[in-house]
C-alpha positions in Angstrom: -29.2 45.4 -33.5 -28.7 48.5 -35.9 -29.6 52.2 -34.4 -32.8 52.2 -36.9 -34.7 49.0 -34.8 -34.4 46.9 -38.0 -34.3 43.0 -37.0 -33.3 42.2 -40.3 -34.7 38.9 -42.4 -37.6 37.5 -42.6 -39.0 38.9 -39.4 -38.6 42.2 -40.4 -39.9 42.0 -43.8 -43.4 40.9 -42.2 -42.4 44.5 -40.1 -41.0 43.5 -36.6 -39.4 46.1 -34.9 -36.5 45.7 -32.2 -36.8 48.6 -29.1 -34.2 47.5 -27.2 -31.6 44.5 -26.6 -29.2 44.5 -24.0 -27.7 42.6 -21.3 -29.7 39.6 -22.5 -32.8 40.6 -22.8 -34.9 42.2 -26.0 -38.7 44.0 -26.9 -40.0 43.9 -30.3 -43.1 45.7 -31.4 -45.1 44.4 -34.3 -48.4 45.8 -35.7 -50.0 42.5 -36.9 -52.5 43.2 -39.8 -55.2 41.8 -42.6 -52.2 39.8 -44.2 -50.9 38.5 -40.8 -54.1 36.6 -40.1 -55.5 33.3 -40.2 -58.6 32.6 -41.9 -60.4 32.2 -38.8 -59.2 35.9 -38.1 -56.2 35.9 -35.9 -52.9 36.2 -36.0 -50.8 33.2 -38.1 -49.0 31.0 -35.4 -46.3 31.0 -37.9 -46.1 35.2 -37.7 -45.8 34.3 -33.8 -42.9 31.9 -33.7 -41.3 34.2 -35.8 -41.7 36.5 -33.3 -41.0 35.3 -30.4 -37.6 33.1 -31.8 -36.5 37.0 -33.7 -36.9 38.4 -29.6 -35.2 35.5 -28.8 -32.0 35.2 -31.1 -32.1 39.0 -30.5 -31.4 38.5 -26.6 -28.5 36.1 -27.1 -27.2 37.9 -29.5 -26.5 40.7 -27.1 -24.3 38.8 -24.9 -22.2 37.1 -27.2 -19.2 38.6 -29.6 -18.5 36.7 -32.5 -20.5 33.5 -31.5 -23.8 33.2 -33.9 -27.0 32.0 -32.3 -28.8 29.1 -34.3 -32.3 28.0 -32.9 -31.8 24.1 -31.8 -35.3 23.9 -30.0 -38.0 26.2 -30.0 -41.5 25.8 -28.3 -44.7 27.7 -28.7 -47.6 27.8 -26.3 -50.2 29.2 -28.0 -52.3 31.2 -24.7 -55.0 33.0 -26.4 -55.6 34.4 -30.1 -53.9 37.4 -31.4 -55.8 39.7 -33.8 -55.0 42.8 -35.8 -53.1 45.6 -34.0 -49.8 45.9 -31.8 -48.3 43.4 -30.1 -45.1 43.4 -27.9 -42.5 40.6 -27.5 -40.1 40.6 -24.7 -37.6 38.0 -24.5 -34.8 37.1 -21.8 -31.7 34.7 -21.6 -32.7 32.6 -18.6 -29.3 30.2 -18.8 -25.8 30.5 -21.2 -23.3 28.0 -21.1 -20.4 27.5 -23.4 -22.3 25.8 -26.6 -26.1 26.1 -25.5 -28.4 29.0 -24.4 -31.6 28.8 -23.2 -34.2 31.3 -23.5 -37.6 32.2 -23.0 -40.1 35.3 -24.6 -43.7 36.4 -23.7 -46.1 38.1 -26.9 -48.5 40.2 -25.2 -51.4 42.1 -27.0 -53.5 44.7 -24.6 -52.0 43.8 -21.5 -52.6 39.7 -21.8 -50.6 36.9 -23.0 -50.6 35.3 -26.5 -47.8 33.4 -26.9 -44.9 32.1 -24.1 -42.3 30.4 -25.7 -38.8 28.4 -24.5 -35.9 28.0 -27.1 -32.8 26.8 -27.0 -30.3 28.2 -29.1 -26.7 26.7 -30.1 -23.5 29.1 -30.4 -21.9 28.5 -33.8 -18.1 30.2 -33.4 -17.9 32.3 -36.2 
């Protein structure tokens, strides 16, 4: 993670934020607006598995060196809708082996769950 927050990619061209990432674990903030939504009104699912595999890769990514996290599995359980406004992502490394890592992130909008998602990711060696 750069000293500006930047997540770089896609995610941040749709404007998530990194806060923090260390020791395995990461917090993005994202203001979700008009162009995230749906049209029933709510938050794209696509904006939130963006989200919560960015957190994700993030976390991994601060525990490795040179190895570079690819997403091999990634699942989405959608809680409740999201709609306009800020949300917060938190992600953690739950177990890292040699070639796999498995992770899991929580997208929470005023205090309540959106999104919980599991991923695996696979460490390519640079």
């Amino acid at each position: 993670m750069g000293d500006d927050g930047a997540t770089g990619g896609f995610a941040e061209r749709l404007g998530a934020r990194a806060e923090v990432a260390d020791d395995g674990s990461a917090r993005l903030r994202f203001t979700a607006g008009e162009e995230h939504l749906n049209p029933a009104g709510t938050v794209h699912g696509g904006v939130l598995a963006t989200l919560v595999d960015t957190a994700m890769g993030t976390a991994v990514r601060s525990t490795v060196d040179d190895d570079v996290p690819a997403t091999s599995q990634l699942t989405v359980t959608y809680l409740r809708p999201g709609k306009p406004g800020e949300l917060t992502v938190t992600a953690r490394v739950r177990t890292r082996g040699e070639h796999l890592t498995v992770c899991d992130a929580d997208v929470e909008q005023d205090g309540r769950g959106v999104v919980h998602a599991v991923a695996t990711f696979a460490l390519l060696h640079a």
